[in-house]
Short mmCIF file of the C-alpha atoms (twelve columns), coordinates in Angstrom:
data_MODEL
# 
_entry.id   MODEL 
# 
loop_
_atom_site.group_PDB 
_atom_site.id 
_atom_site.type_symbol 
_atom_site.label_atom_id 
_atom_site.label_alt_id 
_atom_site.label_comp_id 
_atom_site.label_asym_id 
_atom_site.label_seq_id 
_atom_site.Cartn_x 
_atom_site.Cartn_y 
_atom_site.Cartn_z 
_atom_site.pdbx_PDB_model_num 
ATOM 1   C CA . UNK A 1   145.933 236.959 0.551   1 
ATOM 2   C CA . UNK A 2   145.822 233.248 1.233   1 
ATOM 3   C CA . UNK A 3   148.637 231.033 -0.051  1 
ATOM 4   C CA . UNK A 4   147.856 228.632 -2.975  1 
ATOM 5   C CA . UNK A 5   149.235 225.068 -2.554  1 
ATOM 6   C CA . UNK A 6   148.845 222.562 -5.562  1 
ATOM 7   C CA . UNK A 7   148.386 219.151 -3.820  1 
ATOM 8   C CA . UNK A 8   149.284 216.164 -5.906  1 
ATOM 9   C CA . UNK A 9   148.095 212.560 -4.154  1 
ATOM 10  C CA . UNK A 10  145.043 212.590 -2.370  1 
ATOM 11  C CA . UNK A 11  145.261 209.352 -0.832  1 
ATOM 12  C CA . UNK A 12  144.505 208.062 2.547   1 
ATOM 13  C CA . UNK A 13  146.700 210.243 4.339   1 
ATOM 14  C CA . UNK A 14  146.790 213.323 1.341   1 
ATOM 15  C CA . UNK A 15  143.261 213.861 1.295   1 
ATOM 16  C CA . UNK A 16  142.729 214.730 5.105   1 
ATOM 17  C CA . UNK A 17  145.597 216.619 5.131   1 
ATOM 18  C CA . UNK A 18  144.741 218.496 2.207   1 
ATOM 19  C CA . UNK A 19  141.300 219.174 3.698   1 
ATOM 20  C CA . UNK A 20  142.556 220.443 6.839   1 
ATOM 21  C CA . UNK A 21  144.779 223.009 4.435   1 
ATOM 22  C CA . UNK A 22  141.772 224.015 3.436   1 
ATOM 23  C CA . UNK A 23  140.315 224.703 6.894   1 
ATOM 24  C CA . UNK A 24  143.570 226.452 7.716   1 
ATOM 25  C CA . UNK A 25  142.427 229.272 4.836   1 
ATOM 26  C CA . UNK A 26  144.641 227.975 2.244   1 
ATOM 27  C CA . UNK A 27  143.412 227.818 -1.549  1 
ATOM 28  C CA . UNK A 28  143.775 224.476 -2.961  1 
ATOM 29  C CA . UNK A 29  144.451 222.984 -6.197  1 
ATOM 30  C CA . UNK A 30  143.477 219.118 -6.073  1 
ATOM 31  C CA . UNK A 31  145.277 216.740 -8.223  1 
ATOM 32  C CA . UNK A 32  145.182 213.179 -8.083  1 
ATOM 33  C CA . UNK A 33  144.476 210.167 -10.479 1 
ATOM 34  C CA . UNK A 34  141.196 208.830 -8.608  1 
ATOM 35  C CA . UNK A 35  138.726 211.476 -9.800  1 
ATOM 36  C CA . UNK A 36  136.656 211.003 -6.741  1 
ATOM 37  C CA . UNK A 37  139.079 211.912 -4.395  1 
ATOM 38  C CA . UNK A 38  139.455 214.772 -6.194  1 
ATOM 39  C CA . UNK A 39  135.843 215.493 -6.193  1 
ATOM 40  C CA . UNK A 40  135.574 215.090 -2.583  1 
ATOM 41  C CA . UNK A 41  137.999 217.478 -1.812  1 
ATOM 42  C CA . UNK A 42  135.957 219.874 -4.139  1 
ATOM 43  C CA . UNK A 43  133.352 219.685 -2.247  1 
ATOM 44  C CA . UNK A 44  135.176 221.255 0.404   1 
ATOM 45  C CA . UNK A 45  136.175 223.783 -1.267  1 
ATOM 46  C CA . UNK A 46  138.943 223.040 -3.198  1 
ATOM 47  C CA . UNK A 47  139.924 223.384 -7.219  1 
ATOM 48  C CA . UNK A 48  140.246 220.081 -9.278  1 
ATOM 49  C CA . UNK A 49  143.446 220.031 -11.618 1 
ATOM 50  C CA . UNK A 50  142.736 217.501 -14.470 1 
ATOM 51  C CA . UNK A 51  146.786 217.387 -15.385 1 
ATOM 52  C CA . UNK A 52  149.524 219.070 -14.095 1 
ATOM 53  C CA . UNK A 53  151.761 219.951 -17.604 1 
ATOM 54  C CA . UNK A 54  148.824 221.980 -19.104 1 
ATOM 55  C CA . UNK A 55  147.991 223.787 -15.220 1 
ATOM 56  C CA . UNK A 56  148.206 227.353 -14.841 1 
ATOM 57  C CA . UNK A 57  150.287 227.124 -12.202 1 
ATOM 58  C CA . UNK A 58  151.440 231.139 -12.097 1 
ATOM 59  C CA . UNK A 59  149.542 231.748 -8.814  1 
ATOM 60  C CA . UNK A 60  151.102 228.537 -6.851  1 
ATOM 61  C CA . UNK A 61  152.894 229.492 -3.949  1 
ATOM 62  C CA . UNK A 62  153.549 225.430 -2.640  1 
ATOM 63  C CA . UNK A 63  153.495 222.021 -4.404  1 
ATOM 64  C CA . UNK A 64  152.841 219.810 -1.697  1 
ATOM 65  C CA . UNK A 65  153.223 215.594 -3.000  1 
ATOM 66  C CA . UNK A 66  152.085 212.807 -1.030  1 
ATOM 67  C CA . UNK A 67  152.357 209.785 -3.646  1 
ATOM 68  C CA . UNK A 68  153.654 205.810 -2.888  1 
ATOM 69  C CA . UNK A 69  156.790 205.528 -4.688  1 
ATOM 70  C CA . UNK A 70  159.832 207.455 -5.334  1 
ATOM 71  C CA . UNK A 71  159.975 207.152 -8.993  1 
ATOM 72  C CA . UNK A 72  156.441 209.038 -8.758  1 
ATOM 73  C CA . UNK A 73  157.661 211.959 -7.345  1 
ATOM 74  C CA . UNK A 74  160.598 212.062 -9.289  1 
ATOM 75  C CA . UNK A 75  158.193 212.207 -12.158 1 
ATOM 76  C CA . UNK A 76  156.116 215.122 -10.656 1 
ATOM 77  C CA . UNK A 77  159.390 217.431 -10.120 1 
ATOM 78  C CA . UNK A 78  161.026 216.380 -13.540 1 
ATOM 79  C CA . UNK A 79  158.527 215.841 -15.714 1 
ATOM 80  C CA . UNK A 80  154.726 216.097 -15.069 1 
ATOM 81  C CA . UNK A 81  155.548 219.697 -12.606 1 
ATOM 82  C CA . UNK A 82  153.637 222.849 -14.783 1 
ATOM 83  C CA . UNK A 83  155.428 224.089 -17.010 1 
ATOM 84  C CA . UNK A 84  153.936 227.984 -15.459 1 
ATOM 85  C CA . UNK A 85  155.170 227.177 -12.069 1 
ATOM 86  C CA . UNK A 86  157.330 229.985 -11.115 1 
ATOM 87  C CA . UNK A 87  160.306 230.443 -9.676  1 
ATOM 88  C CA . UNK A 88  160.613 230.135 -5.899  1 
ATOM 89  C CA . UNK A 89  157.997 227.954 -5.673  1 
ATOM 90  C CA . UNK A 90  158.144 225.679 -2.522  1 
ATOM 91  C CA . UNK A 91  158.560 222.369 -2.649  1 
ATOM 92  C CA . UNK A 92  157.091 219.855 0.148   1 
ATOM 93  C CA . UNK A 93  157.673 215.781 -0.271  1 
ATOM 94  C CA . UNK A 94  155.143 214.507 2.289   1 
ATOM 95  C CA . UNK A 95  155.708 211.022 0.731   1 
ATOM 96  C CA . UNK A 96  157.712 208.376 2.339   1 
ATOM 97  C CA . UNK A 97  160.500 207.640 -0.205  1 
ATOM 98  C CA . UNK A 98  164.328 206.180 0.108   1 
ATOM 99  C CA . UNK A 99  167.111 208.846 0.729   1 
ATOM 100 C CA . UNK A 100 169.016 209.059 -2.016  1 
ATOM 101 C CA . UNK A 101 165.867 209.894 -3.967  1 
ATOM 102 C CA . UNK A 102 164.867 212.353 -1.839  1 
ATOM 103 C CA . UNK A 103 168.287 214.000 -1.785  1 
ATOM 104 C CA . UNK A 104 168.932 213.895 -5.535  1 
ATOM 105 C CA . UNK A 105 164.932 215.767 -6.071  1 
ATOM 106 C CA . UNK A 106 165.454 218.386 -2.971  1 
ATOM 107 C CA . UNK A 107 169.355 219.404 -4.503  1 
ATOM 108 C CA . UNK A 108 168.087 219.861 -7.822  1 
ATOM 109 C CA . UNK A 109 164.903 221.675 -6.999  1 
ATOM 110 C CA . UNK A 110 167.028 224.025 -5.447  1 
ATOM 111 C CA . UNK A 111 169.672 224.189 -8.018  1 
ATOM 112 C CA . UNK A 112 166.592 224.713 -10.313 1 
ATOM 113 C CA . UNK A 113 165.181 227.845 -8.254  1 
ATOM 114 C CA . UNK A 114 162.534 225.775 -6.557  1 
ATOM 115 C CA . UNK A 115 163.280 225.735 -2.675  1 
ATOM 116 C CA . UNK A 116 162.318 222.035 -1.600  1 
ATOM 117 C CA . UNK A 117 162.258 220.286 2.091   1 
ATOM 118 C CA . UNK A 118 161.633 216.341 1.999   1 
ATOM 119 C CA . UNK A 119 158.497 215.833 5.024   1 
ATOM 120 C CA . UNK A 120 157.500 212.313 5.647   1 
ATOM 121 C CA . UNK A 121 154.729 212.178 8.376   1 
ATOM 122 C CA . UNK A 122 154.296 209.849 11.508  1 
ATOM 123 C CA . UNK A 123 150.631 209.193 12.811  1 
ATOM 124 C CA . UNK A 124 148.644 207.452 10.489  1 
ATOM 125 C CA . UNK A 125 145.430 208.422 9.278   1 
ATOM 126 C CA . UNK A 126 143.720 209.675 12.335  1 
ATOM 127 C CA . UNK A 127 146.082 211.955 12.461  1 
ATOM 128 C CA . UNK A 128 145.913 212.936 8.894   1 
ATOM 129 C CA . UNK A 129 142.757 213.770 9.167   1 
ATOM 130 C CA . UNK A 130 142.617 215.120 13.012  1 
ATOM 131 C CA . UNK A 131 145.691 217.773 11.773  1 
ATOM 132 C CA . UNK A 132 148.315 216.302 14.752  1 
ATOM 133 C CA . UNK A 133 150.358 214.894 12.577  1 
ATOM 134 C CA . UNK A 134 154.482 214.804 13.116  1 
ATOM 135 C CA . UNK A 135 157.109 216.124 10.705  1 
ATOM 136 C CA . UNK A 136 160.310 215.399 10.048  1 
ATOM 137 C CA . UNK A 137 161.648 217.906 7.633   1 
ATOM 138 C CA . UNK A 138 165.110 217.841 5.624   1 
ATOM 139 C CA . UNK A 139 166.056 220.799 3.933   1 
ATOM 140 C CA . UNK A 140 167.851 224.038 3.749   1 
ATOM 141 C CA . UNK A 141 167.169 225.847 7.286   1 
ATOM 142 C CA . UNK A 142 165.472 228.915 5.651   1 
ATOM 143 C CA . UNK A 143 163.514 226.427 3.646   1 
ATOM 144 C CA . UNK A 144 162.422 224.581 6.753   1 
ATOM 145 C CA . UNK A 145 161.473 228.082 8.446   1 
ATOM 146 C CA . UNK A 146 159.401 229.135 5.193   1 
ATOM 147 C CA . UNK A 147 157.603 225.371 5.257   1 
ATOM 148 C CA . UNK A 148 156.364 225.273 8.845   1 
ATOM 149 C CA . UNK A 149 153.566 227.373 8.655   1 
ATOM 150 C CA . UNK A 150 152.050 225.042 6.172   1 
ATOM 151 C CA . UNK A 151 152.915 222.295 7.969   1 
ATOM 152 C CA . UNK A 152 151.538 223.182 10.845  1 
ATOM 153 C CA . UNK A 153 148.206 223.260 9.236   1 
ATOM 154 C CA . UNK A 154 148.270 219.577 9.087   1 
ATOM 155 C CA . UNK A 155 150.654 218.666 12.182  1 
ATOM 156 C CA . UNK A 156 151.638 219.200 15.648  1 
ATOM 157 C CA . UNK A 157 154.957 218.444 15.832  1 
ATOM 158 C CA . UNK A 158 157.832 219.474 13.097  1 
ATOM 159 C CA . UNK A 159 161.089 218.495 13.752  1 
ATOM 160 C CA . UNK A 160 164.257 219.849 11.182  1 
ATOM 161 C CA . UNK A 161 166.119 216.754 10.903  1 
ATOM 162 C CA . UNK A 162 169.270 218.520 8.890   1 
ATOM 163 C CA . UNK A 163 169.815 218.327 4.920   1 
ATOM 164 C CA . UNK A 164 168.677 217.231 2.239   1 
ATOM 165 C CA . UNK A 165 167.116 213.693 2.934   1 
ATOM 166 C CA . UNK A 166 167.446 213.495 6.501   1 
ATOM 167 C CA . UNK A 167 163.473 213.953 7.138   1 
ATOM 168 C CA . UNK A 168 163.255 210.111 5.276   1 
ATOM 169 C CA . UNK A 169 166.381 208.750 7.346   1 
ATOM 170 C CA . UNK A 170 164.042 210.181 10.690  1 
ATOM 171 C CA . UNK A 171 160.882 208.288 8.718   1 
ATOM 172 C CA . UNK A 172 162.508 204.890 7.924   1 
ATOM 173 C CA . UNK A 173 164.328 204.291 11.430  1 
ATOM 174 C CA . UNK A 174 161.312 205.533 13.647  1 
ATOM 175 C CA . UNK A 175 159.101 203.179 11.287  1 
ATOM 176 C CA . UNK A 176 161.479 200.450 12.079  1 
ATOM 177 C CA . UNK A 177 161.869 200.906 15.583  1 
ATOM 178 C CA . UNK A 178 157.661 201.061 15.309  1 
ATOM 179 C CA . UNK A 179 157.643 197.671 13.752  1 
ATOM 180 C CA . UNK A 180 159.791 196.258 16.287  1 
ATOM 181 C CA . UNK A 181 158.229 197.743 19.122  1 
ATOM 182 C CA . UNK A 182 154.685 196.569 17.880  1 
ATOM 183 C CA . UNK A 183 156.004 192.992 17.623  1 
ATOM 184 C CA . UNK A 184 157.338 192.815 20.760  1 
ATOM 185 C CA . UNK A 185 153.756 194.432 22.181  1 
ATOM 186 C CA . UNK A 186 151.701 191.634 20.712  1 
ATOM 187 C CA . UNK A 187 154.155 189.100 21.838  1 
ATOM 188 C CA . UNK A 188 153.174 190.148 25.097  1 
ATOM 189 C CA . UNK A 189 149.432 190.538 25.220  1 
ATOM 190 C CA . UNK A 190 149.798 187.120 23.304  1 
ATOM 191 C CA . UNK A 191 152.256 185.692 26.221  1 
ATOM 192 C CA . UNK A 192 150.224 187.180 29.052  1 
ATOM 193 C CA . UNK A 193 146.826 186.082 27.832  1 
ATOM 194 C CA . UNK A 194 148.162 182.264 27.430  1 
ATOM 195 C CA . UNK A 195 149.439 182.894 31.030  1 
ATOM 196 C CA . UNK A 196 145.897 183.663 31.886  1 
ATOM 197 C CA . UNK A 197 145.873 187.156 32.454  1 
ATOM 198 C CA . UNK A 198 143.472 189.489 30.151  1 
ATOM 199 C CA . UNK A 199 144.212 191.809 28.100  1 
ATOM 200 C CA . UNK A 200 142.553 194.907 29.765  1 
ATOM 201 C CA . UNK A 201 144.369 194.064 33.370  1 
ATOM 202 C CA . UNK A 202 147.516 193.272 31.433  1 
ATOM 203 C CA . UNK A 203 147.553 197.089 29.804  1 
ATOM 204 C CA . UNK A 204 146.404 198.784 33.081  1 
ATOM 205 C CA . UNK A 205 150.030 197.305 34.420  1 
ATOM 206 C CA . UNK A 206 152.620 197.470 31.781  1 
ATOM 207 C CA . UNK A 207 151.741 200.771 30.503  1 
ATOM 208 C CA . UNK A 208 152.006 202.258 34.021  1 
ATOM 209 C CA . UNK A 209 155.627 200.046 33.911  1 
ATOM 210 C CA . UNK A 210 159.073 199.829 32.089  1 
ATOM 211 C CA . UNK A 211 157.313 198.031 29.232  1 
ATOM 212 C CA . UNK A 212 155.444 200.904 28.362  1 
ATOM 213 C CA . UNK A 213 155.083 202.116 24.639  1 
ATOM 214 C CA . UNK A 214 153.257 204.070 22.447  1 
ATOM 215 C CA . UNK A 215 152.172 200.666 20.335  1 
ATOM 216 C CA . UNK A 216 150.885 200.096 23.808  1 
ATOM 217 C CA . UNK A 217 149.346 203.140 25.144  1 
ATOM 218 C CA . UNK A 218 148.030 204.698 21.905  1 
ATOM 219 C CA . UNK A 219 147.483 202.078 19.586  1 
ATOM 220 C CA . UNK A 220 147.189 198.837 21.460  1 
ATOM 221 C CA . UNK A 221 146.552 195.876 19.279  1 
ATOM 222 C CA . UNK A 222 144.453 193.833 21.660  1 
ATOM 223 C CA . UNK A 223 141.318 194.979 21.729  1 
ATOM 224 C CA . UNK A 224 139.248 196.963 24.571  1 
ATOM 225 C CA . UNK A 225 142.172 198.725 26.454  1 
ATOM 226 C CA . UNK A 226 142.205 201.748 23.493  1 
ATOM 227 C CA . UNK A 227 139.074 202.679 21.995  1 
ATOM 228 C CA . UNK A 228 140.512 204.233 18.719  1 
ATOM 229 C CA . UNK A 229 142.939 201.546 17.878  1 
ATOM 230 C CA . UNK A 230 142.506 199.760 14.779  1 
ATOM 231 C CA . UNK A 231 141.855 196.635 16.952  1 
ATOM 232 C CA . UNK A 232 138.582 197.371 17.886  1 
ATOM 233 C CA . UNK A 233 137.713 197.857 14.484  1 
ATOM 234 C CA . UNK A 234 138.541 194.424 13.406  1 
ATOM 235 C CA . UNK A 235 142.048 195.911 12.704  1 
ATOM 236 C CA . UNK A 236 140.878 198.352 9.779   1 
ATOM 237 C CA . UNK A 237 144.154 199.892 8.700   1 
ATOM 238 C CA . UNK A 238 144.939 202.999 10.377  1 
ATOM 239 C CA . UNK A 239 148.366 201.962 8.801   1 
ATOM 240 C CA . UNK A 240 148.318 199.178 6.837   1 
ATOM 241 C CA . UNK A 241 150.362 196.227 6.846   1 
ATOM 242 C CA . UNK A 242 151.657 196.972 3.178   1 
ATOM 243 C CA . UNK A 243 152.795 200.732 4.109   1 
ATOM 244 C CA . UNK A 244 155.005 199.083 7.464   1 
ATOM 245 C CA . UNK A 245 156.482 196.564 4.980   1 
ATOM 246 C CA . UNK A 246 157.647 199.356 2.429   1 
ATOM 247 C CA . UNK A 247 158.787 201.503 5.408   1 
ATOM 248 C CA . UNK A 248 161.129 198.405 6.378   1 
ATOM 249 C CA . UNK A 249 161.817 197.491 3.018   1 
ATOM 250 C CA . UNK A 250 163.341 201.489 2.399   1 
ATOM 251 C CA . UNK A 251 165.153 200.687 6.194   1 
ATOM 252 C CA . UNK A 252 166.612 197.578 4.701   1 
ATOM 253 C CA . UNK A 253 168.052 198.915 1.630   1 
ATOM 254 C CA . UNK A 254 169.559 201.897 3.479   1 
ATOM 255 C CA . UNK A 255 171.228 200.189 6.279   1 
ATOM 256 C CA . UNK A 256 172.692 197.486 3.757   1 
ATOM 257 C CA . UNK A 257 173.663 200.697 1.586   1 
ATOM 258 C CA . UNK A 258 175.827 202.064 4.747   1 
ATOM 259 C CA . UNK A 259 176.854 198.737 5.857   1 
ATOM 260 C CA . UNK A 260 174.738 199.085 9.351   1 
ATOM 261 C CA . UNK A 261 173.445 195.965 11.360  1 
ATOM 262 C CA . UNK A 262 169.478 195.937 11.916  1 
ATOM 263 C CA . UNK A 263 168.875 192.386 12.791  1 
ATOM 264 C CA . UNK A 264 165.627 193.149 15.101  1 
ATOM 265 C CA . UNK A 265 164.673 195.528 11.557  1 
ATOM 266 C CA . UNK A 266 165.343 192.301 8.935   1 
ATOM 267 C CA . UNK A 267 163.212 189.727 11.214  1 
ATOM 268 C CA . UNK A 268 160.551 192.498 11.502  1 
ATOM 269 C CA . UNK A 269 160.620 192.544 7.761   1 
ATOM 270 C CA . UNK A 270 160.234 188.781 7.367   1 
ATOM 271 C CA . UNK A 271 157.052 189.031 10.125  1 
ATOM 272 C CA . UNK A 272 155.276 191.811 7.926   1 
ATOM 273 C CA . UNK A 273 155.950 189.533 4.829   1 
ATOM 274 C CA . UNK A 274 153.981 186.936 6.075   1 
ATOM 275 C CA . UNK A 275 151.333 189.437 7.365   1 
ATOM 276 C CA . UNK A 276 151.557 190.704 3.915   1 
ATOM 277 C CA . UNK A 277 150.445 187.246 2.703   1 
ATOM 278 C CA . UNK A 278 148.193 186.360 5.027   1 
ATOM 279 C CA . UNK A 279 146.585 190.344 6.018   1 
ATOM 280 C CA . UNK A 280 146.733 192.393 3.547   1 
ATOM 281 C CA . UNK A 281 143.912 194.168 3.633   1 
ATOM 282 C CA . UNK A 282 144.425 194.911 7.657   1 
ATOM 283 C CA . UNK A 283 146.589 197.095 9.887   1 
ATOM 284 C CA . UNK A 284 150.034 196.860 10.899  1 
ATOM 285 C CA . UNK A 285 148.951 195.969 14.244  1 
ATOM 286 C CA . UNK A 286 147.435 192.528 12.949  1 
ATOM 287 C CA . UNK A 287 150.999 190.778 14.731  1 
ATOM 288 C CA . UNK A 288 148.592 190.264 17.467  1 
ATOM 289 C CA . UNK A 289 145.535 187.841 16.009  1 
ATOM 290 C CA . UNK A 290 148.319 185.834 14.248  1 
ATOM 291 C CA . UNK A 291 149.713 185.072 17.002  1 
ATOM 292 C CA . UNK A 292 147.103 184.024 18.737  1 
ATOM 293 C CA . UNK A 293 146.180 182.043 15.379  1 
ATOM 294 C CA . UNK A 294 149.182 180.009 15.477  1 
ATOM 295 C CA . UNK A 295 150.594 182.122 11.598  1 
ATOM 296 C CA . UNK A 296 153.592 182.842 13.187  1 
ATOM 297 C CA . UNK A 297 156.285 180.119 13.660  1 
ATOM 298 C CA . UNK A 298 158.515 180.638 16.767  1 
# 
């Protein structure tokens, strides 16, 4: 019999992943505050859950949560979960949250009876929706080994990155060293075009060189060299500038928590504030058309 997962935050990323649940044969229970995601996901096949206290949750085998903020999950496992949801449910945090947060929810889930693994995702919406998306799972090991299959409805890669909470120290510091690494890619399209060499001839050479990385080779933000990237779409979010600055923002607080240095991380920070103010709307890879717009000081 197929598993039943209750998915709570159909957003950008939720609702593709949710829908390729669905393809994978799982039964799912849609929840989310925008009634038309919901309703899209319906139409796919899914069930829509109007609130989560009054569900009949007695058939759930997985909560799954994808939501923006810690505080909202917190209030999904503490208050707002079903009342009916029975013991041994699994728990699965897709959301992007800070680590003490995520540690406090996963040990009292499992304190509670409710086995629980924290599972950020890397890949952006594409990927969301394309089902390649990459894990990074903190949890009990058993509860890791009982959450991949679901996972790997909606990803390619799953990593166990250790306890409780280590899946959003994984998230944060590869979303930091993304940020800096994008920079530092549109400083050099930006550098190399002044120099007069284009963009396309530029790309053929660095990513075949020691400057190559994936902000370069899979999500280039000058446009031509990468069909898919965001930059050939007038830099539609694929992941927006608002999502890289709370990713940073979480980095921030955690290495000033722990006392660690991340001086490339707090100037990255400052960048996507001012892309915040000037781009919000657009994706993270905007760094590039500032530059070339003079919105950046040196």
């Amino acid at each position: 019999m197929a598993q039943t997962v209750l998915f709570v935050g159909l957003g950008n990323m939720g609702s593709g992943m949710a829908a390729n649940l669905l393809k994978a044969g799982f039964r799912v229970l849609a929840c989310d505050l925008n009634p038309e995601a919901v309703d899209a996901l319906v139409e796919q096949g899914a069930t829509a859950v109007s609130s989560l206290p009054e569900l009949d949750a007695s058939s759930v085998d997985v909560m799954i949560t994808m939501l923006p903020k810690g505080e909202h999950v917190a209030n999904v496992y503490m208050k707002d979960s079903p009342q009916s949801l029975p013991k041994g449910t699994l728990m699965i945090d897709c959301s992007t949250i800070d680590v003490e947060t995520a540690r406090n929810l996963g040990e009292g889930a499992t304190e509670r009876g409710y086995p629980a693994v924290d599972a950020p995702v890397s890949g952006g919406v594409a990927a969301a929706q394309a089902g390649t998306l990459t894990f990074m799972v903190g949890g009990e090991a058993e509860h890791f080994e009982r959450a991949k299959p679901v996972l790997r409805a909606m990803g390619k890669n799953i990593f166990h990155a250790g306890g409780h909470g280590n899946g959003q120290v994984a998230k944060i510091a590869n979303n930091m060293l993304l940020a800096i690494s994008m920079i530092g890619t549109c400083e050099a399209f930006n550098l190399a075009e002044k120099l007069g060499l284009d963009a396309q001839t530029f790309f053929d050479i660095s990513s075949k060189a020691s400057g190559q990385c994936w902000s370069m080779t899979s999500y280039c933000p000058a446009p031509g060299p990468v069909e898919t990237a965001p930059s050939n779409r007038d830099y539609a979010p694929g992941f927006a500038v608002p999502m890289m600055l709370k990713d940073l923002g979480l980095a921030a607080d955690a290495a000033t928590g722990v006392g660690a240095t991340i001086p490339l991380g707090d100037h990255a920070k400052a960048i996507y504030e001012a892309a915040l103010a000037n781009h919000p709307d657009k994706d993270f890879s905007v760094i590039l058309p500032m530059l070339r717009q003079g919105e950046l000081a040196s």
